[in-house]
C-alpha positions in Angstrom: 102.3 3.1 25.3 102.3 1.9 28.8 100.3 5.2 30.3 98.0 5.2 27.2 96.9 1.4 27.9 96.5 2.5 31.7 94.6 5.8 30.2 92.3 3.8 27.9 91.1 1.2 31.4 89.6 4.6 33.2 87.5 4.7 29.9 85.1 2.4 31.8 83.9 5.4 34.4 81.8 8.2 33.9 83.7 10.7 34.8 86.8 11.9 37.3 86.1 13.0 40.9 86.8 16.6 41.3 86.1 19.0 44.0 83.8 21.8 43.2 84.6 25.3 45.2 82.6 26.0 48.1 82.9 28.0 51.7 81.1 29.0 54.4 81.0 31.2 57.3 78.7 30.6 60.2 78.2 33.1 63.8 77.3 30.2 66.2 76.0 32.4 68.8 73.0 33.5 66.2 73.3 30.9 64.2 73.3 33.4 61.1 75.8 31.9 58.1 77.5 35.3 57.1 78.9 34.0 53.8 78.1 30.7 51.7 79.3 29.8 48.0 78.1 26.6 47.2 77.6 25.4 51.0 75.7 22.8 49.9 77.7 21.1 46.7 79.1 17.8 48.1 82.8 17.3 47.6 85.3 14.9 49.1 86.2 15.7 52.6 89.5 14.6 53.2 90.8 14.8 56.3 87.8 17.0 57.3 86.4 13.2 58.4 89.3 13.1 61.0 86.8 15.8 62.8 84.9 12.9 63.1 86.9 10.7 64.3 87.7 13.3 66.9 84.0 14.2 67.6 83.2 10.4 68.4 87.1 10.0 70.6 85.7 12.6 72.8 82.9 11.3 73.3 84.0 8.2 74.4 86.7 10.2 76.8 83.7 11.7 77.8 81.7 8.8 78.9 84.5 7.0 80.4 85.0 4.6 77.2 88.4 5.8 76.7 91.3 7.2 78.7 93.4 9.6 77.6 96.7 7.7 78.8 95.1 4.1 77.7 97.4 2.6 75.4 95.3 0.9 71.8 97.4 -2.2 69.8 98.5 -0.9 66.2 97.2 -3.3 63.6 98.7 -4.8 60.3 95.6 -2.7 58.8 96.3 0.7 60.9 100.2 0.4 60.0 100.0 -0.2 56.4 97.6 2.7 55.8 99.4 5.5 53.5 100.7 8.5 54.5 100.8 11.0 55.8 101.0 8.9 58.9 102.8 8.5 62.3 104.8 5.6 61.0 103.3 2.6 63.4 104.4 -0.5 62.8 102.0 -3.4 63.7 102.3 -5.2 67.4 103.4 -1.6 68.8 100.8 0.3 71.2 99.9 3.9 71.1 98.2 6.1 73.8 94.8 7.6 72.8 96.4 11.1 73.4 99.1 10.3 70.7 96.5 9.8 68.5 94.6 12.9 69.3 97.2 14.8 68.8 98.3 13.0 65.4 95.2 13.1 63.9 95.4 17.1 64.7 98.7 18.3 63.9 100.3 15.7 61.0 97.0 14.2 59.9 97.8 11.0 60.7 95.6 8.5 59.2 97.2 5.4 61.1 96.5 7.2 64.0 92.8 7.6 62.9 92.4 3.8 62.2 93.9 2.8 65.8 91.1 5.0 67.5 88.6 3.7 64.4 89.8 0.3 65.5 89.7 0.6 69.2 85.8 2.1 69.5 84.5 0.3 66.7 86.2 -3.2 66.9 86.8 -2.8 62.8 87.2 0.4 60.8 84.3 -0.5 58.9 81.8 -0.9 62.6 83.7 2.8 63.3 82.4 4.0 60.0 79.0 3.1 60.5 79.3 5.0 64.1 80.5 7.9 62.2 77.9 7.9 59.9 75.1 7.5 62.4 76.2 10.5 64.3 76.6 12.7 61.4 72.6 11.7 61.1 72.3 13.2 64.8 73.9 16.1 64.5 72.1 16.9 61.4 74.7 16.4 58.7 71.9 14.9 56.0 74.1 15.6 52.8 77.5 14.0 54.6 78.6 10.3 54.0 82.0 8.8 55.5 83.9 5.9 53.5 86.8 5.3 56.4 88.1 7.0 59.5 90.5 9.0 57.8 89.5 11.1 54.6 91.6 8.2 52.5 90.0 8.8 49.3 86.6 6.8 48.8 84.4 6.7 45.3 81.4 7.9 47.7 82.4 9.3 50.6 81.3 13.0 50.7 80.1 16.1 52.7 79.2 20.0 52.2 80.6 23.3 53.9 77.5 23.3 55.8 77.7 19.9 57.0 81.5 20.3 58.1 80.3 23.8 60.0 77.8 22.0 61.6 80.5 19.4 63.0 83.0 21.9 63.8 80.5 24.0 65.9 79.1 20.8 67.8 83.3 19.9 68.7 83.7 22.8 70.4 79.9 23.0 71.8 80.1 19.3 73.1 83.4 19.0 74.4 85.0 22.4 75.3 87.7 20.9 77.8 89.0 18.9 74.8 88.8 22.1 72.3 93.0 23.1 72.8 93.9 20.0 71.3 92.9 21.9 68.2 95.0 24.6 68.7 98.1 22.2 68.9 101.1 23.3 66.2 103.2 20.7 67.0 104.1 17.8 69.9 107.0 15.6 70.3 106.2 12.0 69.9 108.9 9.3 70.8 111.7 11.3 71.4 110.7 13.4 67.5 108.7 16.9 66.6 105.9 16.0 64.8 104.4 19.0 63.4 101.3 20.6 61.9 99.7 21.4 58.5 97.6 24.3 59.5 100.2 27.3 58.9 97.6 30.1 58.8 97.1 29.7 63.0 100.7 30.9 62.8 99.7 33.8 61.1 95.9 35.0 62.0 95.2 36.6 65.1 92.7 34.6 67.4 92.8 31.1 64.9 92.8 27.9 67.6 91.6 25.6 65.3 90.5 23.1 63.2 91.3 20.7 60.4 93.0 20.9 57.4 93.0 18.8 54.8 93.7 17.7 51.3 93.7 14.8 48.2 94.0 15.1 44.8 89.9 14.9 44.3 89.0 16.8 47.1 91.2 19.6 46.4 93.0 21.7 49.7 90.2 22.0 52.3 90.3 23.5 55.7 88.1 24.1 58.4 88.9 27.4 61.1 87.6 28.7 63.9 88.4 32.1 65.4 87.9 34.3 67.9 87.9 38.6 67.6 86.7 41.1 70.2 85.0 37.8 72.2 83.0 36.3 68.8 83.8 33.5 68.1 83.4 32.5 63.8 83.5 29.3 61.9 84.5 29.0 58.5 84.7 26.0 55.9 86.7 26.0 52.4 86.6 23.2 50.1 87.9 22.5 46.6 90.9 25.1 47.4 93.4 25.1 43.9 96.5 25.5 46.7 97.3 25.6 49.9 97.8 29.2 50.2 95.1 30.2 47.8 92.6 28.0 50.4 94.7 30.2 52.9 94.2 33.6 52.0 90.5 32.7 50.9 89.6 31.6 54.4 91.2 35.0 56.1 89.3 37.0 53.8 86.4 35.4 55.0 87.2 35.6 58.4 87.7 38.9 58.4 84.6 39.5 56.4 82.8 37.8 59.1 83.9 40.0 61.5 83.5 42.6 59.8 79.5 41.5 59.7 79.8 41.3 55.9 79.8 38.9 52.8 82.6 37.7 51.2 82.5 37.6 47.4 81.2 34.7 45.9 84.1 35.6 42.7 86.4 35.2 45.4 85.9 31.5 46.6 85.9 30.6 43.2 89.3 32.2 42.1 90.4 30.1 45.0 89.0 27.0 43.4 90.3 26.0 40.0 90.8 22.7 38.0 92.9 20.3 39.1 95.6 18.5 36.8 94.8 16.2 34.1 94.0 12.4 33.9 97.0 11.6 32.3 98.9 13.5 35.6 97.1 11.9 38.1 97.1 8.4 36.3 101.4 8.8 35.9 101.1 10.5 39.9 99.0 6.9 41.0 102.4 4.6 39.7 104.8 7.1 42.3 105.9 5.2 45.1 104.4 6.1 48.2 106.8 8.7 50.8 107.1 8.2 54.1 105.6 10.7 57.3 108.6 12.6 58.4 109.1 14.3 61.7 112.1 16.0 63.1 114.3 14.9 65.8 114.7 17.7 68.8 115.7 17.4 72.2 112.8 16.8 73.6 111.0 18.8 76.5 107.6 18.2 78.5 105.0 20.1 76.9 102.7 22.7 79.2 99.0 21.3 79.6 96.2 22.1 81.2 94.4 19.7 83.1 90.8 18.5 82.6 89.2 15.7 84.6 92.1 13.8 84.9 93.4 14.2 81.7 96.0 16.2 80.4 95.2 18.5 77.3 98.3 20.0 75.5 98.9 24.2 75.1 100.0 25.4 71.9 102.8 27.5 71.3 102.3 31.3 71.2 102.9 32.7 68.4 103.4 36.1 66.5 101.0 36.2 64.0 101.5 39.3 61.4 98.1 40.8 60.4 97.4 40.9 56.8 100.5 39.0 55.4 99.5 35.5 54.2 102.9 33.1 53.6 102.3 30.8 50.8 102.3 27.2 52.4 105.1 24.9 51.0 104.0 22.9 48.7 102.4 19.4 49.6 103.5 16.5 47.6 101.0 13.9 46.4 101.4 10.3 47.7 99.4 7.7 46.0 98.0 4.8 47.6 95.6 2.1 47.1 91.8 2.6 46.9 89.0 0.5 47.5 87.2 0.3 43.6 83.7 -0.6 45.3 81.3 1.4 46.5 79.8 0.6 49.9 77.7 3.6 49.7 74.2 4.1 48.1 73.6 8.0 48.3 75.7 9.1 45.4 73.9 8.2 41.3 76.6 7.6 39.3 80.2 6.0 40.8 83.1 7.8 40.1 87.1 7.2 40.0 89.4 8.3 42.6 92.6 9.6 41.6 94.4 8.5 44.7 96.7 11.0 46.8 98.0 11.8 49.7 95.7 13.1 52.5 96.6 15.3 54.9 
């Protein structure tokens, strides 16, 4: 009775958010796309946005805004966002190298709201910065709704657009480029470890972004390197984790290969996500915590670039042609915002909240 009376109150909206299949492969050298299924269809980005956050963190390393070792205050705001996070707790301080790396290896979206915070004065100044240079890099069809990916009624981007950002990160700011390549890194005296598995297991991955909520389906962004080309690929709107996986090696390897990937392909990777009355029941769980191993922990290598130190991944033995099923990622609900801030999308439309990673 209770779920039915919770069922019958989404009756008010138009329709669920859900993420429509789409990939892209783009040569930035020659600027030819290789492969595209749907590039353009707008779907929830996730924790896509963190690249972002990340663009506009160099950037301000770059100019001498920020310093890598400079310690940002944690907020009440920051702390409390869901997971997965860092675990922050507000009053505490965090360097903006912790956060770099937390953004790129656990997706940590209180770690995106420090940085948000700490450039933009408020998360919702930061988003306006984020949105303005999406304009300049030429990202027309993408709109951000908070530092993070947290799931937003209107926030949304394309393939094409996320391409476009993940060729200007490593165009822009090359000396910053191996934090991308980062599996893991120990923060306060704990391993805190990544979500992009398939660097572990394709030759010549070193980046970008994963990630994933329940309306934007799993989404992942790659760049890799073969015989001295470098390729960038976008999924979005993956059905699981390793179906996004083995999807985005295919079309890796398709690009290198000079060659399309199937557009059947991308969309068996795609699929329809659970019901309303799931992700309804799924939005009254309580919300998990970020975990992180304890290790004895050693200095990590780095290289170091103007001052600042920028971490090495660890090498691994990837296995060519064997794609590991990812374990599976558990959905966290949180709270959304109901109103929309943002004009560019017709109709509103629900968020079935989850955890973003």
């Amino acid at each position: 009775m209770f779920a039915a009376v919770i069922l019958a109150g989404f009756g008010i909206f138009t329709g669920v958010a859900h993420a429509g299949y789409a990939a892209i492969v783009v040569n930035p050298a020659t600027g030819q796309v290789l492969s595209a299924v749907n590039a353009d269809e707008q779907n929830h980005p996730a924790s896509l946005a963190k690249m972002m956050t990340l663009y506009l963190t160099f950037q301000a390393l770059q100019n001498g805004k920020l310093k890598s070792d400079q310690l940002l205050p944690v907020s009440a705001w920051a702390a409390a966002k869901a997971p997965t996070k860092l675990g922050l707790r507000a009053g505490q301080t965090i360097s903006v190298r912790d956060c770099i790396l937390g953004m790129v290896t656990k997706s940590a979206n209180d770690a995106a709201t420090v940085i948000a915070e700490g450039l933009g004065g408020s998360e919702d100044h930061f988003v306006e910065l984020m949105n303005a240079q999406a304009l300049r890099l030429g990202m027309a069809d993408t709109r951000f709704g908070n530092a993070s990916g947290l799931p937003d009624p209107d926030d949304a981007t394309t393939t094409r657009d996320m391409a476009k950002l993940a060729i200007a990160l490593y165009h822009d700011f090359p000396q910053d480029t191996p934090y991308f390549a980062t599996k893991e890194f120990v923060f306060r005296g704990r391993v805190v470890r990544g979500h992009n598995h398939l660097m572990d297991r394709y030759p010549g991955m070193d980046g970008l972004k994963t990630g994933f909520t329940d309306a934007s389906g799993f989404n992942l962004a790659s760049t890799a390197v073969r015989d001295g080309q470098r390729l960038f690929a976008v999924v979005m709107g993956g059905r699981t984790a390793a179906a996004r996986d083995q999807l985005m090696a295919r079309l890796l390897d398709d690009g290198f290969e000079n060659r399309s990937t199937p557009a059947i392909l991308v969309a068996q990777a795609g699929g329809a996500r659970s019901g309303i009355a799931h992700r309804v029941l799924a939005a009254l769980s309580p919300i998990d915590s970020a975990d992180a191993e304890t290790v004895p922990a050693s200095p990590p290598h780095h290289h170091h670039r103007r001052g600042r130190s920028v971490p090495v991944a660890r090498v691994c033995t990837p296995h060519r042609g064997v794609i590991c099923p990812r374990r599976n990622v558990a959905a966290h609900p949180h709270p959304v915002r109901s109103a929309s801030r943002l004009a560019h999308r017709n109709a509103k439309k629900p968020v079935v909240v989850a955890s973003n990673r």
